[in-house]
C-alpha positions as CSV (number, residue, x, y, z in Angstrom):
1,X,16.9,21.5,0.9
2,X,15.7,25.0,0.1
3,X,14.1,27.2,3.0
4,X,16.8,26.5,5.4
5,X,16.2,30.0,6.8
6,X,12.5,29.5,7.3
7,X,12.8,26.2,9.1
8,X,15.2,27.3,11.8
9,X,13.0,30.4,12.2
10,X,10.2,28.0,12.6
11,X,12.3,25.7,14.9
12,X,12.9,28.3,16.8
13,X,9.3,29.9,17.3
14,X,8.1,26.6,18.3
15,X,10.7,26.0,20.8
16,X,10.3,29.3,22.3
17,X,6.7,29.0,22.6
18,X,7.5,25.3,24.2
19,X,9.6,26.8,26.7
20,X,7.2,29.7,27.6
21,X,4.4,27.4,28.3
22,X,6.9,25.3,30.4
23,X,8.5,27.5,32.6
24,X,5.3,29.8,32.9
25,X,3.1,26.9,34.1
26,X,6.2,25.7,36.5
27,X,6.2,23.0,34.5
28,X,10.2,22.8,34.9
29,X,10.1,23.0,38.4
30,X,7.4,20.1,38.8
31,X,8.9,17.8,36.5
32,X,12.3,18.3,38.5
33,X,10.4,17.5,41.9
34,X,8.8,14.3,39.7
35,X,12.2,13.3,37.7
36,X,12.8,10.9,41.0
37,X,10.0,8.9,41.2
38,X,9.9,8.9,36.7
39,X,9.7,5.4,35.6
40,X,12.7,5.8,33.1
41,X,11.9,2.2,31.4
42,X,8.4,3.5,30.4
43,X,9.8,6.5,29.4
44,X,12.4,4.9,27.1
45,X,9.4,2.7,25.9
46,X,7.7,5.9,24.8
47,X,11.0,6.8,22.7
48,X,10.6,3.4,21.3
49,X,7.4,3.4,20.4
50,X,8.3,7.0,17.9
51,X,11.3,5.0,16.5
52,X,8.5,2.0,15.7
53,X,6.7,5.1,14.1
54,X,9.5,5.5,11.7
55,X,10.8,2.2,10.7
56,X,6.6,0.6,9.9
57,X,6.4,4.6,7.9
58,X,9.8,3.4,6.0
59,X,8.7,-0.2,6.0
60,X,5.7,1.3,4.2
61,X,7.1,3.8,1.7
62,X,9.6,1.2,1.0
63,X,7.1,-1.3,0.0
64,X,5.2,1.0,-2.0
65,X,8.9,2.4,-3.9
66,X,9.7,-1.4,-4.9
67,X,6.5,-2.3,-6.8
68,X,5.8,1.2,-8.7
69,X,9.4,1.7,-9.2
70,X,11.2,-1.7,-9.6
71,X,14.9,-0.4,-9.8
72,X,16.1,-1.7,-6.6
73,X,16.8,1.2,-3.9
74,X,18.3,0.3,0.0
75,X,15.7,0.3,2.6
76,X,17.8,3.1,4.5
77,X,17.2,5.5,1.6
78,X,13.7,5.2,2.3
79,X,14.0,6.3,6.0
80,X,15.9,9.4,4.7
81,X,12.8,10.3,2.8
82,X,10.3,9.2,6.0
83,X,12.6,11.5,8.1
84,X,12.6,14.1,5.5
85,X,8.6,14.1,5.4
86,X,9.0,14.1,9.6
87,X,11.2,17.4,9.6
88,X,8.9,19.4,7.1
89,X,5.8,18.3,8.6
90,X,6.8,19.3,11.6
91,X,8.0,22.8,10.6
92,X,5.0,23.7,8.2
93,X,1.3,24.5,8.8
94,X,-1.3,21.2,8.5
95,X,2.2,19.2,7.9
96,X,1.7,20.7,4.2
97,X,5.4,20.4,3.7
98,X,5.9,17.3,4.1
99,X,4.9,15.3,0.7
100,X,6.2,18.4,-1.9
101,X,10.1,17.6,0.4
102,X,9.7,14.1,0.0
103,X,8.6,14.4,-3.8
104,X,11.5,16.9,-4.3
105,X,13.9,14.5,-2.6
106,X,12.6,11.5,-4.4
107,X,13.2,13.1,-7.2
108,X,16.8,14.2,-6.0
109,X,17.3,10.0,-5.6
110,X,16.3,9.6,-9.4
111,X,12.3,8.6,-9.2
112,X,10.7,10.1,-11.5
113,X,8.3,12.3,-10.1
114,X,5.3,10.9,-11.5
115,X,6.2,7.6,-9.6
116,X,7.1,9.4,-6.3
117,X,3.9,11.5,-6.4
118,X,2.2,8.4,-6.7
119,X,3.8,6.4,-4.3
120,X,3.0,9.4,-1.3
121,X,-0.8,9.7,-2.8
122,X,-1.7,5.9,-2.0
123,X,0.1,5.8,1.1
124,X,-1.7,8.8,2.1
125,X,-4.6,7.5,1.2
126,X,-3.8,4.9,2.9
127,X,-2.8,6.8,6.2
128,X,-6.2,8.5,5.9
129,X,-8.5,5.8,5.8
130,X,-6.7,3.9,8.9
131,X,-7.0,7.0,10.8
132,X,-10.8,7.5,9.7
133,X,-11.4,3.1,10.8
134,X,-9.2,4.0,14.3
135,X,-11.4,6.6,14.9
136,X,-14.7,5.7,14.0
137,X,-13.9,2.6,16.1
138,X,-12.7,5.0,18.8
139,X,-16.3,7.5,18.9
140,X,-18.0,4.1,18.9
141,X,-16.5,3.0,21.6
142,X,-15.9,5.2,23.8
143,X,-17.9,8.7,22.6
144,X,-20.1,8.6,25.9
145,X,-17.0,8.7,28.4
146,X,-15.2,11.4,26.4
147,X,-18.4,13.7,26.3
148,X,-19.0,13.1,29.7
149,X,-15.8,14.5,30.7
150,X,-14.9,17.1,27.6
151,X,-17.1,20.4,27.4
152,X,-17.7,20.8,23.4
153,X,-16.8,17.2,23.0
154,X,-18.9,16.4,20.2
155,X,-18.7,19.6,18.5
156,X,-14.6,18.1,18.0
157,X,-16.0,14.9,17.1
158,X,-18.2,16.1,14.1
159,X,-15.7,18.6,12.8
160,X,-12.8,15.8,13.0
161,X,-14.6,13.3,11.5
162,X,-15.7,15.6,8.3
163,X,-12.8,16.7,7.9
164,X,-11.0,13.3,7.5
165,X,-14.3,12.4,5.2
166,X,-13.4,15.3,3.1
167,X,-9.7,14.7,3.3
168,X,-10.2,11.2,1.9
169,X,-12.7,12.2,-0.7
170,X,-10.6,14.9,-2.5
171,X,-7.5,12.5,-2.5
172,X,-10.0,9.8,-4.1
173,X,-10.9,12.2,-6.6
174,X,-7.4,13.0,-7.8
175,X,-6.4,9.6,-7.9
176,X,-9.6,7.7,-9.3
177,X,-10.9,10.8,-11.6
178,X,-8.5,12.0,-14.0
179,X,-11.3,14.5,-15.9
180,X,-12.5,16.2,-12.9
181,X,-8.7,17.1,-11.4
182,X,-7.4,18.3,-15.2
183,X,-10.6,20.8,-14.9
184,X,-9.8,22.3,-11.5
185,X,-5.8,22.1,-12.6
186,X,-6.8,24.3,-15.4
187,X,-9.3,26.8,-13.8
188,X,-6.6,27.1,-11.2
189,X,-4.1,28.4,-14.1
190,X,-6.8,30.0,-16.0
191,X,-7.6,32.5,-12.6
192,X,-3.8,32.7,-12.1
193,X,-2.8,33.9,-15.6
194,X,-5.3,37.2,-15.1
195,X,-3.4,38.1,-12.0
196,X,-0.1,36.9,-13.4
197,X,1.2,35.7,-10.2
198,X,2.9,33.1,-12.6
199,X,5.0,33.3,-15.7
200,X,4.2,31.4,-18.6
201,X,1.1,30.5,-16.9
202,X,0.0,27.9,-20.1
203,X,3.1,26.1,-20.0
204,X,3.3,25.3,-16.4
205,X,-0.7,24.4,-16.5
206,X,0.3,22.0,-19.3
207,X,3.6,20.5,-17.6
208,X,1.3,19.9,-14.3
209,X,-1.6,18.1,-16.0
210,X,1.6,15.3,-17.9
211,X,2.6,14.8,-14.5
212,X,-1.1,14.6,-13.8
213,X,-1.9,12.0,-15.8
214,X,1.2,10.4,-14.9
215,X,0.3,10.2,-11.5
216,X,-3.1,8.9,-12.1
217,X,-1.6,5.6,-14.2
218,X,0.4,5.1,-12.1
219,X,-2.3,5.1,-9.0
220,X,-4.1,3.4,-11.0
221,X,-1.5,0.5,-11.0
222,X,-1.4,0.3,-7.5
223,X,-4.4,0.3,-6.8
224,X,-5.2,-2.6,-8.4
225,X,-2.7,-5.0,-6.6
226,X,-4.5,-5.0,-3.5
227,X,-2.3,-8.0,-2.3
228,X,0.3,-4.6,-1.7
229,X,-2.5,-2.2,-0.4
230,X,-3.9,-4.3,2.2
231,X,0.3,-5.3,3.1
232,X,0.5,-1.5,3.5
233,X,-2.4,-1.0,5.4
234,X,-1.6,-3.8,7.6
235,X,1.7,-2.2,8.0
236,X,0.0,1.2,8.9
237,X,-2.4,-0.2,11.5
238,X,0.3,-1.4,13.0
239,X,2.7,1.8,12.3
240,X,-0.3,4.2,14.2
241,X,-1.2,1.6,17.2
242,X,2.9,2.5,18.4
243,X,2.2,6.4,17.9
244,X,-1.1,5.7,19.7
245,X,0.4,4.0,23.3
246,X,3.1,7.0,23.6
247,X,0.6,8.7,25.9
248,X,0.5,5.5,28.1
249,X,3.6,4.9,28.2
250,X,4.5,8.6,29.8
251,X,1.2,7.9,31.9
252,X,2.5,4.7,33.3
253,X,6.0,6.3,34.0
254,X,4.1,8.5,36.7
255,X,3.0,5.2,38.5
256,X,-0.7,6.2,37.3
257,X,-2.5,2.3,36.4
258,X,-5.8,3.5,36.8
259,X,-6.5,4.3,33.2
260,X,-6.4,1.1,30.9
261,X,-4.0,1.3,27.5
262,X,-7.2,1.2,25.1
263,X,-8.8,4.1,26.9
264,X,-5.3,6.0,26.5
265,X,-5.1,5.0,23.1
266,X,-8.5,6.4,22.1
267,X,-7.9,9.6,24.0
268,X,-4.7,10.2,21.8
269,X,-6.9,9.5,18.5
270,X,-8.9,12.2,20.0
271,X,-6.3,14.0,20.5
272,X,-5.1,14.2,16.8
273,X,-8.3,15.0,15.4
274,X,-8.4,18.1,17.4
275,X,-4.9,18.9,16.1
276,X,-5.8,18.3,12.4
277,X,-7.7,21.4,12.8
278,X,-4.8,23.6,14.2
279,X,-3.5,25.1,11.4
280,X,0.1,26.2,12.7
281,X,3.2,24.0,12.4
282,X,3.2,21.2,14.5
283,X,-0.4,22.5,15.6
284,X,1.5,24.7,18.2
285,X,0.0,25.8,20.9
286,X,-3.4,23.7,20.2
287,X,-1.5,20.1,20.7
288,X,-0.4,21.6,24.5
289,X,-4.3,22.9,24.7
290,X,-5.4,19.7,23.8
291,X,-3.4,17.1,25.8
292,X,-4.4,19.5,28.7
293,X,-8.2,18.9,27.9
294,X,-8.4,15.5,27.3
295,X,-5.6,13.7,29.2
296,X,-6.7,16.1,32.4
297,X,-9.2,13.1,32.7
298,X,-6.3,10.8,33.4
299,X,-3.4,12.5,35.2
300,X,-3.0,14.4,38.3
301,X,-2.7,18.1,38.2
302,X,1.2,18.3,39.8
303,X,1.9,15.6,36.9
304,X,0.0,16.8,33.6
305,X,2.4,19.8,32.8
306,X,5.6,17.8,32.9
307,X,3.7,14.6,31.2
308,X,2.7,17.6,27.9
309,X,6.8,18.5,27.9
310,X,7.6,14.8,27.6
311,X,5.0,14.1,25.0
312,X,6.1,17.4,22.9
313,X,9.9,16.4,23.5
314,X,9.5,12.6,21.8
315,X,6.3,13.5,19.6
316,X,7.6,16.4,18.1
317,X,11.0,17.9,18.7
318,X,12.7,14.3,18.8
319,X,11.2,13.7,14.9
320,X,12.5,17.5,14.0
321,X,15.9,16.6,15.5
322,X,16.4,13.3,13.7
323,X,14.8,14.6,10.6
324,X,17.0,17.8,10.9
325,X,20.3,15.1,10.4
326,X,19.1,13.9,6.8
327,X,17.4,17.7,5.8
328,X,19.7,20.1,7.1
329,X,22.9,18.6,7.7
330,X,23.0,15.6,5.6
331,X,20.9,17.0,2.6
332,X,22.5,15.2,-0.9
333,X,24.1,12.3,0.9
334,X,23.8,9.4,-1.2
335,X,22.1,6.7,0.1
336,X,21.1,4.2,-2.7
337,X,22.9,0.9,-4.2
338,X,24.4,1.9,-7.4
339,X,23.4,0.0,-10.6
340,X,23.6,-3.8,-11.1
Protein backbone atom coordinates (compact mmCIF):
# COMPACT_ATOMS: atom_id res chain seq x y z
CA UNK A 1 0.00 0.00 0.00
CA UNK A 2 0.95 3.55 -0.76
CA UNK A 3 1.28 6.19 2.12
CA UNK A 4 3.25 3.98 4.27
CA UNK A 5 4.96 7.19 5.63
CA UNK A 6 1.75 8.91 6.48
CA UNK A 7 0.26 6.00 8.45
CA UNK A 8 3.17 5.39 10.81
CA UNK A 9 3.15 9.18 11.28
CA UNK A 10 -0.44 8.86 12.10
CA UNK A 11 0.16 5.65 14.28
CA UNK A 12 2.38 7.37 16.00
CA UNK A 13 0.40 10.72 16.78
CA UNK A 14 -2.31 8.73 17.99
CA UNK A 15 -0.39 6.67 20.23
CA UNK A 16 1.45 9.54 21.67
CA UNK A 17 -1.65 11.39 22.36
CA UNK A 18 -2.95 7.82 23.95
CA UNK A 19 -0.15 7.80 26.18
CA UNK A 20 -0.31 11.51 27.24
CA UNK A 21 -3.81 11.20 28.28
CA UNK A 22 -2.83 8.03 30.24
CA UNK A 23 0.03 8.80 32.16
CA UNK A 24 -1.17 12.54 32.74
CA UNK A 25 -4.55 11.36 34.23
CA UNK A 26 -2.50 8.58 36.34
CA UNK A 27 -4.28 6.39 34.46
CA UNK A 28 -1.08 3.90 34.47
CA UNK A 29 -0.69 3.98 37.96
CA UNK A 30 -4.48 3.23 38.66
CA UNK A 31 -4.89 0.61 36.31
CA UNK A 32 -1.65 -1.01 37.92
CA UNK A 33 -3.34 -0.73 41.57
CA UNK A 34 -6.68 -2.36 39.65
CA UNK A 35 -4.70 -5.07 37.37
CA UNK A 36 -5.20 -7.45 40.66
CA UNK A 37 -8.67 -7.49 41.23
CA UNK A 38 -9.18 -7.34 36.81
CA UNK A 39 -11.47 -10.01 35.78
CA UNK A 40 -9.16 -11.33 33.03
CA UNK A 41 -12.00 -13.75 31.54
CA UNK A 42 -14.25 -10.62 30.81
CA UNK A 43 -11.44 -8.90 29.57
CA UNK A 44 -10.53 -11.69 27.08
CA UNK A 45 -14.30 -11.70 26.30
CA UNK A 46 -14.01 -8.09 25.23
CA UNK A 47 -10.94 -9.21 22.83
CA UNK A 48 -13.38 -11.71 21.58
CA UNK A 49 -16.08 -9.88 21.03
CA UNK A 50 -13.59 -7.38 18.30
CA UNK A 51 -12.43 -10.67 16.70
CA UNK A 52 -16.49 -11.50 16.24
CA UNK A 53 -16.34 -7.82 14.75
CA UNK A 54 -14.10 -9.12 12.12
CA UNK A 55 -15.05 -12.45 11.04
CA UNK A 56 -19.48 -11.38 10.79
CA UNK A 57 -17.53 -7.89 8.61
CA UNK A 58 -15.64 -10.82 6.49
CA UNK A 59 -18.63 -13.06 6.66
CA UNK A 60 -20.45 -10.07 5.12
CA UNK A 61 -18.07 -8.81 2.45
CA UNK A 62 -17.58 -12.30 1.58
CA UNK A 63 -21.22 -12.92 0.92
CA UNK A 64 -21.56 -9.85 -0.97
CA UNK A 65 -18.02 -10.73 -3.30
CA UNK A 66 -19.67 -14.33 -4.18
CA UNK A 67 -22.98 -13.15 -5.71
CA UNK A 68 -21.71 -9.85 -7.66
CA UNK A 69 -18.52 -11.51 -8.57
CA UNK A 70 -19.07 -15.31 -9.06
CA UNK A 71 -15.41 -16.37 -9.63
CA UNK A 72 -14.82 -18.22 -6.56
CA UNK A 73 -12.28 -16.37 -4.00
CA UNK A 74 -11.20 -18.01 -0.32
CA UNK A 75 -13.04 -16.61 2.62
CA UNK A 76 -9.53 -15.63 4.12
CA UNK A 77 -8.91 -13.21 1.23
CA UNK A 78 -11.92 -11.49 2.36
CA UNK A 79 -10.63 -10.83 5.95
CA UNK A 80 -7.38 -9.40 4.30
CA UNK A 81 -9.62 -6.82 2.72
CA UNK A 82 -11.90 -6.39 6.19
CA UNK A 83 -8.56 -5.88 7.93
CA UNK A 84 -7.25 -3.68 5.33
CA UNK A 85 -10.47 -1.34 5.63
CA UNK A 86 -9.73 -1.75 9.72
CA UNK A 87 -6.09 -0.31 9.38
CA UNK A 88 -7.04 2.71 7.08
CA UNK A 89 -10.04 3.57 8.90
CA UNK A 90 -8.33 3.76 11.74
CA UNK A 91 -5.42 5.95 10.55
CA UNK A 92 -7.65 8.45 8.45
CA UNK A 93 -10.08 11.22 9.31
CA UNK A 94 -14.08 10.07 9.43
CA UNK A 95 -12.51 6.47 8.58
CA UNK A 96 -12.41 8.09 4.87
CA UNK A 97 -9.67 5.65 4.03
CA UNK A 98 -10.97 2.80 4.47
CA UNK A 99 -13.30 1.89 1.27
CA UNK A 100 -10.76 3.78 -1.62
CA UNK A 101 -7.82 0.80 0.33
CA UNK A 102 -10.15 -1.84 0.10
CA UNK A 103 -11.30 -0.86 -3.54
CA UNK A 104 -7.55 -0.50 -4.46
CA UNK A 105 -6.81 -3.87 -2.90
CA UNK A 106 -9.79 -5.50 -4.47
CA UNK A 107 -8.65 -4.49 -7.35
CA UNK A 108 -5.06 -5.70 -6.63
CA UNK A 109 -7.01 -9.45 -6.08
CA UNK A 110 -8.42 -9.08 -9.79
CA UNK A 111 -12.26 -7.55 -9.14
CA UNK A 112 -12.93 -5.30 -11.29
CA UNK A 113 -13.39 -2.18 -9.68
CA UNK A 114 -16.81 -1.57 -10.78
CA UNK A 115 -17.85 -4.84 -8.86
CA UNK A 116 -15.73 -3.98 -5.67
CA UNK A 117 -17.06 -0.41 -5.57
CA UNK A 118 -20.31 -1.96 -5.56
CA UNK A 119 -19.89 -4.53 -3.28
CA UNK A 120 -18.47 -1.72 -0.35
CA UNK A 121 -21.46 0.75 -1.47
CA UNK A 122 -24.32 -1.84 -0.38
CA UNK A 123 -22.63 -3.12 2.52
CA UNK A 124 -22.20 0.38 3.55
CA UNK A 125 -25.46 1.07 3.05
CA UNK A 126 -26.14 -1.56 4.73
CA UNK A 127 -23.88 -0.71 7.78
CA UNK A 128 -25.67 2.56 7.85
CA UNK A 129 -29.11 1.81 8.01
CA UNK A 130 -28.46 -0.91 11.01
CA UNK A 131 -26.70 1.69 12.85
CA UNK A 132 -29.61 4.31 12.09
CA UNK A 133 -32.51 1.07 13.41
CA UNK A 134 -29.85 0.46 16.61
CA UNK A 135 -30.04 3.85 17.35
CA UNK A 136 -33.29 5.02 16.79
CA UNK A 137 -34.26 1.92 18.93
CA UNK A 138 -31.66 3.16 21.43
CA UNK A 139 -33.12 7.27 21.76
CA UNK A 140 -36.39 5.45 22.09
CA UNK A 141 -35.59 3.65 24.71
CA UNK A 142 -33.56 4.95 26.75
CA UNK A 143 -33.26 9.09 25.61
CA UNK A 144 -34.78 10.13 29.15
CA UNK A 145 -32.02 8.34 31.24
CA UNK A 146 -29.16 9.63 29.04
CA UNK A 147 -30.41 13.36 29.12
CA UNK A 148 -30.88 13.01 32.65
CA UNK A 149 -27.37 12.33 33.18
CA UNK A 150 -25.48 13.98 29.97
CA UNK A 151 -25.41 17.95 29.89
CA UNK A 152 -26.00 18.76 25.96
CA UNK A 153 -27.50 15.34 25.56
CA UNK A 154 -29.95 15.98 23.07
CA UNK A 155 -28.03 18.51 21.18
CA UNK A 156 -25.64 14.94 20.36
CA UNK A 157 -28.72 13.13 19.75
CA UNK A 158 -30.09 15.52 16.90
CA UNK A 159 -26.84 16.10 15.29
CA UNK A 160 -26.05 12.22 15.31
CA UNK A 161 -29.14 11.28 14.07
CA UNK A 162 -29.03 13.88 10.93
CA UNK A 163 -26.06 13.01 10.20
CA UNK A 164 -26.65 9.26 9.69
CA UNK A 165 -30.06 10.46 7.76
CA UNK A 166 -27.81 12.42 5.50
CA UNK A 167 -25.20 9.78 5.32
CA UNK A 168 -27.72 7.26 4.17
CA UNK A 169 -29.49 9.58 1.77
CA UNK A 170 -26.45 10.61 -0.37
CA UNK A 171 -25.32 6.86 -0.55
CA UNK A 172 -29.02 6.15 -1.76
CA UNK A 173 -28.64 8.72 -4.30
CA UNK A 174 -25.45 7.37 -5.85
CA UNK A 175 -26.63 4.04 -5.93
CA UNK A 176 -30.47 4.42 -6.90
CA UNK A 177 -29.98 7.76 -9.22
CA UNK A 178 -27.64 7.41 -11.86
CA UNK A 179 -28.58 11.12 -13.61
CA UNK A 180 -28.29 13.04 -10.56
CA UNK A 181 -24.52 11.57 -9.45
CA UNK A 182 -23.24 11.94 -13.38
CA UNK A 183 -24.32 15.80 -12.83
CA UNK A 184 -22.47 16.46 -9.61
CA UNK A 185 -19.39 14.01 -11.10
CA UNK A 186 -19.28 16.50 -13.84
CA UNK A 187 -19.72 19.90 -12.10
CA UNK A 188 -17.06 18.51 -9.82
CA UNK A 189 -14.59 18.23 -13.00
CA UNK A 190 -16.05 21.15 -14.70
CA UNK A 191 -14.89 23.55 -11.27
CA UNK A 192 -11.62 21.50 -11.24
CA UNK A 193 -10.53 22.02 -14.82
CA UNK A 194 -10.56 26.10 -14.17
CA UNK A 195 -8.19 25.70 -11.35
CA UNK A 196 -6.37 22.82 -13.00
CA UNK A 197 -5.67 21.02 -9.95
CA UNK A 198 -6.06 17.98 -12.39
CA UNK A 199 -4.49 17.02 -15.75
CA UNK A 200 -6.56 16.03 -18.41
CA UNK A 201 -9.50 17.01 -16.35
CA UNK A 202 -12.20 15.60 -19.35
CA UNK A 203 -10.68 12.33 -19.52
CA UNK A 204 -10.65 11.53 -15.95
CA UNK A 205 -14.43 13.08 -15.63
CA UNK A 206 -15.27 10.64 -18.41
CA UNK A 207 -13.32 7.43 -16.96
CA UNK A 208 -15.14 8.15 -13.43
CA UNK A 209 -18.73 8.45 -14.75
CA UNK A 210 -17.93 4.40 -16.89
CA UNK A 211 -17.02 3.31 -13.62
CA UNK A 212 -20.12 5.20 -12.49
CA UNK A 213 -22.46 3.63 -14.36
CA UNK A 214 -20.78 0.56 -13.71
CA UNK A 215 -21.19 0.78 -10.18
CA UNK A 216 -24.85 1.71 -10.46
CA UNK A 217 -25.76 -1.80 -12.53
CA UNK A 218 -24.17 -3.48 -10.62
CA UNK A 219 -26.06 -1.97 -7.31
CA UNK A 220 -28.70 -2.21 -8.98
CA UNK A 221 -28.26 -6.12 -9.16
CA UNK A 222 -27.89 -6.45 -5.70
CA UNK A 223 -30.29 -4.76 -4.69
CA UNK A 224 -32.79 -6.63 -6.13
CA UNK A 225 -31.97 -9.97 -4.53
CA UNK A 226 -33.10 -9.07 -1.19
CA UNK A 227 -32.92 -12.90 -0.20
CA UNK A 228 -28.81 -11.58 0.03
CA UNK A 229 -29.48 -8.08 1.59
CA UNK A 230 -31.61 -9.08 4.37
CA UNK A 231 -28.70 -12.34 4.83
CA UNK A 232 -26.29 -9.34 5.05
CA UNK A 233 -28.15 -7.28 7.27
CA UNK A 234 -28.95 -10.12 9.51
CA UNK A 235 -25.27 -10.76 9.47
CA UNK A 236 -24.53 -6.99 10.41
CA UNK A 237 -27.03 -6.80 13.27
CA UNK A 238 -25.40 -9.37 14.56
CA UNK A 239 -21.68 -8.22 13.52
CA UNK A 240 -22.54 -4.53 15.60
CA UNK A 241 -24.48 -6.26 18.82
CA UNK A 242 -20.49 -7.93 19.52
CA UNK A 243 -18.85 -4.25 18.92
CA UNK A 244 -21.72 -3.01 21.14
CA UNK A 245 -21.06 -5.38 24.60
CA UNK A 246 -17.16 -4.48 24.47
CA UNK A 247 -17.95 -1.70 26.98
CA UNK A 248 -19.73 -4.36 29.31
CA UNK A 249 -17.49 -6.63 29.07
CA UNK A 250 -14.46 -4.15 30.49
CA UNK A 251 -17.33 -2.95 32.95
CA UNK A 252 -17.96 -6.38 34.28
CA UNK A 253 -14.15 -7.11 34.61
CA UNK A 254 -14.09 -4.27 37.35
CA UNK A 255 -16.71 -6.40 39.43
CA UNK A 256 -19.28 -3.42 38.58
CA UNK A 257 -23.03 -5.49 37.99
CA UNK A 258 -25.02 -2.66 38.63
CA UNK A 259 -25.52 -1.48 35.16
CA UNK A 260 -27.56 -4.04 32.98
CA UNK A 261 -25.85 -5.14 29.28
CA UNK A 262 -28.66 -3.30 27.30
CA UNK A 263 -28.11 -0.09 29.07
CA UNK A 264 -24.27 -0.55 28.25
CA UNK A 265 -24.99 -1.38 24.89
CA UNK A 266 -27.06 1.80 24.22
CA UNK A 267 -24.49 3.96 25.96
CA UNK A 268 -21.87 2.69 23.39
CA UNK A 269 -24.37 3.50 20.36
CA UNK A 270 -24.24 6.76 22.01
CA UNK A 271 -21.03 6.71 22.14
CA UNK A 272 -20.41 6.30 18.31
CA UNK A 273 -22.66 8.83 17.25
CA UNK A 274 -20.75 11.37 19.15
CA UNK A 275 -17.54 10.04 17.39
CA UNK A 276 -18.98 10.15 13.88
CA UNK A 277 -18.72 13.79 14.36
CA UNK A 278 -14.97 13.85 15.39
CA UNK A 279 -13.31 14.48 12.38
CA UNK A 280 -9.69 13.19 13.28
CA UNK A 281 -8.44 9.59 12.69
CA UNK A 282 -9.84 7.27 14.98
CA UNK A 283 -11.89 10.35 16.30
CA UNK A 284 -8.81 10.97 18.66
CA UNK A 285 -9.07 12.71 21.50
CA UNK A 286 -13.13 12.99 21.17
CA UNK A 287 -13.61 8.90 21.62
CA UNK A 288 -11.43 9.39 25.24
CA UNK A 289 -13.82 12.73 25.75
CA UNK A 290 -16.68 10.73 25.06
CA UNK A 291 -16.37 7.44 26.94
CA UNK A 292 -15.49 9.86 29.84
CA UNK A 293 -18.97 11.55 29.52
CA UNK A 294 -21.20 8.93 29.06
CA UNK A 295 -19.78 5.81 30.74
CA UNK A 296 -18.85 8.32 33.96
CA UNK A 297 -22.60 7.33 34.57
CA UNK A 298 -21.54 3.69 35.10
CA UNK A 299 -18.06 3.36 36.53
CA UNK A 300 -16.29 4.62 39.45
CA UNK A 301 -13.93 7.45 39.17
CA UNK A 302 -10.46 5.27 40.38
CA UNK A 303 -11.76 2.77 37.50
CA UNK A 304 -12.98 4.96 34.41
CA UNK A 305 -9.36 6.06 33.21
CA UNK A 306 -7.95 2.61 33.08
CA UNK A 307 -11.45 1.13 31.73
CA UNK A 308 -10.96 4.27 28.40
CA UNK A 309 -7.09 2.63 27.97
CA UNK A 310 -8.64 -0.89 27.78
CA UNK A 311 -11.41 0.16 25.45
CA UNK A 312 -8.82 2.21 23.15
CA UNK A 313 -6.27 -0.81 23.38
CA UNK A 314 -8.93 -3.60 21.85
CA UNK A 315 -11.28 -0.95 19.95
CA UNK A 316 -8.66 0.69 18.21
CA UNK A 317 -5.01 -0.01 18.44
CA UNK A 318 -5.67 -3.94 18.43
CA UNK A 319 -7.64 -3.44 14.79
CA UNK A 320 -4.52 -1.13 13.64
CA UNK A 321 -2.09 -3.85 14.75
CA UNK A 322 -3.78 -6.79 13.08
CA UNK A 323 -4.65 -4.71 10.07
CA UNK A 324 -0.99 -3.34 10.02
CA UNK A 325 0.01 -7.47 9.35
CA UNK A 326 -2.03 -7.61 5.88
CA UNK A 327 -1.28 -3.51 4.93
CA UNK A 328 2.09 -2.90 5.98
CA UNK A 329 3.84 -6.04 6.24
CA UNK A 330 2.04 -8.46 4.28
CA UNK A 331 0.83 -6.02 1.40
CA UNK A 332 0.69 -8.32 -2.14
CA UNK A 333 0.54 -11.69 -0.43
CA UNK A 334 -1.62 -13.83 -2.36
CA UNK A 335 -4.43 -15.07 -0.80
CA UNK A 336 -6.98 -16.43 -3.34
CA UNK A 337 -7.52 -20.12 -4.90
CA UNK A 338 -6.12 -20.08 -8.28
CA UNK A 339 -8.35 -20.94 -11.28
CA UNK A 340 -10.44 -24.18 -11.74
Amino acid sequence: MKNKTFNVIVLALSTGIMVYFFIYSHGLESLIKQSATLNIYWIILAVICIVLFWIIESVILHILIKTLYSEHKIFLQSFKFTMIGQFFGAVTPFSSGSQPAQIYAMTEASIPAGSAGSILMIKFIIHEVVYLIYLLIALLLKYNFFSSKINYFNYFSVVGTVINISIISFALMFSINNKMPKKIIGFIFKVISKFKFVKNPENKSRKAQLELSSFHESATLISKNKYICSIASFFTFLQWMAYYSIPYCIYRSFGYNSAGIFTMITAQIFLTMFMSCIPLPGAEGGAEAGFYLIFGIFFKANSLVPAIFIWRLITYYLPIAVGSIFTVILPNTNMSKNKS
